[in-house]
Backbone as numpy.savetxt, mean C-alpha at the origin, in Angstrom:
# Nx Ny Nz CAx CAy CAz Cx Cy Cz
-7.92 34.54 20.47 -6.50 34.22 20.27 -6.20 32.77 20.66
-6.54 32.32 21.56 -6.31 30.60 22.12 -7.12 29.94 21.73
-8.24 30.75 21.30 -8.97 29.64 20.21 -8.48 29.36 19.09
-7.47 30.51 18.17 -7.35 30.48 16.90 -5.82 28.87 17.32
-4.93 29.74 17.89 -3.82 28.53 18.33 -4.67 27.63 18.47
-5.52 26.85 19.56 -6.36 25.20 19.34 -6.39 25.11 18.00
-6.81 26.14 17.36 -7.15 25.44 16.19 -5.87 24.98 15.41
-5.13 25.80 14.93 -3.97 25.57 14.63 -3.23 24.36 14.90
-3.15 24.06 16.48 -2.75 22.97 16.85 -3.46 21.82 16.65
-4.71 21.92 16.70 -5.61 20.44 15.81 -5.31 20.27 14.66
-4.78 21.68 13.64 -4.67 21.37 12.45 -3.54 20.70 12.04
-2.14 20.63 13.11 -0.92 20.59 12.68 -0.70 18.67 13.57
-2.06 18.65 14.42 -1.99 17.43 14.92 -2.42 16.29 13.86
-3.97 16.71 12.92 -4.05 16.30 12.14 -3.35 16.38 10.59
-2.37 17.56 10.61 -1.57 16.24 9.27 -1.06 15.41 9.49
-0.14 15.75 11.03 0.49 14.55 11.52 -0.17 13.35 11.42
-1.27 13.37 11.67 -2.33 11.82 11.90 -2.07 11.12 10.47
-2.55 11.98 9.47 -2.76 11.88 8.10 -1.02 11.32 7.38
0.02 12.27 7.75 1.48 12.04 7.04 1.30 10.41 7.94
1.07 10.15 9.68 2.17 9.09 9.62 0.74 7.92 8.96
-0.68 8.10 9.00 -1.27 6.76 8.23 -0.85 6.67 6.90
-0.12 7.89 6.30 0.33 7.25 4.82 1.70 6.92 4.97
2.73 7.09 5.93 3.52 6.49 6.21 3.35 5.14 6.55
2.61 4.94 7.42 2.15 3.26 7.85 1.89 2.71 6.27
1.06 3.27 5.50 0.28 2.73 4.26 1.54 2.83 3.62
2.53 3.15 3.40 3.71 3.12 2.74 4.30 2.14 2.66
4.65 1.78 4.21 5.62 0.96 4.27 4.88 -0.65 4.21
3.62 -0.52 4.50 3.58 -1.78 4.53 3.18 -2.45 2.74
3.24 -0.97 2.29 3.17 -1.66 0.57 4.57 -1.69 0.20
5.07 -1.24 0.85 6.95 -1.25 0.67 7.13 -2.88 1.05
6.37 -3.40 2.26 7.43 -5.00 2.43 6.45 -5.51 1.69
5.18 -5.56 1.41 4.62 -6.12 -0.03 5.43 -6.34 -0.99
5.74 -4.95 -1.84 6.65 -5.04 -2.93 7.83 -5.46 -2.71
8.41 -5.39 -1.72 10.14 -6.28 -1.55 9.15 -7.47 -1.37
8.27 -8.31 -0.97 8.37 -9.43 -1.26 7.90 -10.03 -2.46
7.32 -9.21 -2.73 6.91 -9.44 -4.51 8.03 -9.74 -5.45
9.56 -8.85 -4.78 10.23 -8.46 -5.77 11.12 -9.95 -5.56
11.24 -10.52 -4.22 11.68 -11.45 -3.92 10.86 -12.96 -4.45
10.01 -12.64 -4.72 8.80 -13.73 -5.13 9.41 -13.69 -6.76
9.02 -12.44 -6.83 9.45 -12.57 -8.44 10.38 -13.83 -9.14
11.67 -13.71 -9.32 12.11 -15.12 -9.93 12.06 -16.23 -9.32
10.95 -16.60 -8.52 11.15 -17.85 -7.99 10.43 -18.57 -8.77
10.01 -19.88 -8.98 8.63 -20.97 -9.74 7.72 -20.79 -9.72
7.90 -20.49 -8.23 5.62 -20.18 -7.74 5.65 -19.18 -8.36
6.10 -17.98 -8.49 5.75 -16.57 -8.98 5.35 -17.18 -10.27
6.00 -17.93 -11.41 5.37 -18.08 -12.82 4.54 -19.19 -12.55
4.16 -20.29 -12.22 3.22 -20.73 -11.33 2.11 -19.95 -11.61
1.92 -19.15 -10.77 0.93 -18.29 -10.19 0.71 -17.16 -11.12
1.13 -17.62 -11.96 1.21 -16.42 -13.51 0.51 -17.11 -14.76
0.50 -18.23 -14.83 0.40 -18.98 -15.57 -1.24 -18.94 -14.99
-1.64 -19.49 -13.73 -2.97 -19.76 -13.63 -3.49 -18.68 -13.70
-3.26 -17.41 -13.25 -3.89 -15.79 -13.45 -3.91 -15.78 -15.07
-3.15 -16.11 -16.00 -3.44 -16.03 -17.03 -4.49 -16.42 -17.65
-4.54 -17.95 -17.20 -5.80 -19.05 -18.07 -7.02 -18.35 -17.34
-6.48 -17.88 -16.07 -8.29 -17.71 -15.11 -8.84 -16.06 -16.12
-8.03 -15.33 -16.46 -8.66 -14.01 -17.16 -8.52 -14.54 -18.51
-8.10 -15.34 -19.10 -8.69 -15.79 -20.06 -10.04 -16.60 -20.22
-10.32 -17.38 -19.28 -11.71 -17.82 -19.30 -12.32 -16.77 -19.00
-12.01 -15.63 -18.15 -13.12 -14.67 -17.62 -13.42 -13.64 -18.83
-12.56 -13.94 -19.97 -12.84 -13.29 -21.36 -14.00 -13.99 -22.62
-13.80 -15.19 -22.13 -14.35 -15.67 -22.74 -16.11 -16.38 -22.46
């Protein structure tokens, strides 16, 4: 019986582990994308669009 509860309780410790590293992994692709989204209309963003372009175009060619 207190073995089956340990277990239980390791099991309910490890989603926790698991929910908050994809929480962590969430959010920090969350201030990624807000700054992406903030990057977005600025110069450098097409800038930096322009050379990703020519560079996978040479890598096509």
């Amino acid at each position: 019986m207190l073995s089956f509860h340990l277990q239980s309780l390791s099991h309910l410790l490890y989603r926790a582990h698991v929910r908050l590293g994809f929480k962590i992994r969430f959010e920090t692709f969350f201030r990624r994308y807000r700054f992406f989204i903030s990057f977005q209309s600025s110069p450098v963003k097409r800038k930096i669009r322009t050379c990703l372009k020519s560079f996978k175009n040479s890598e096509m060619n």
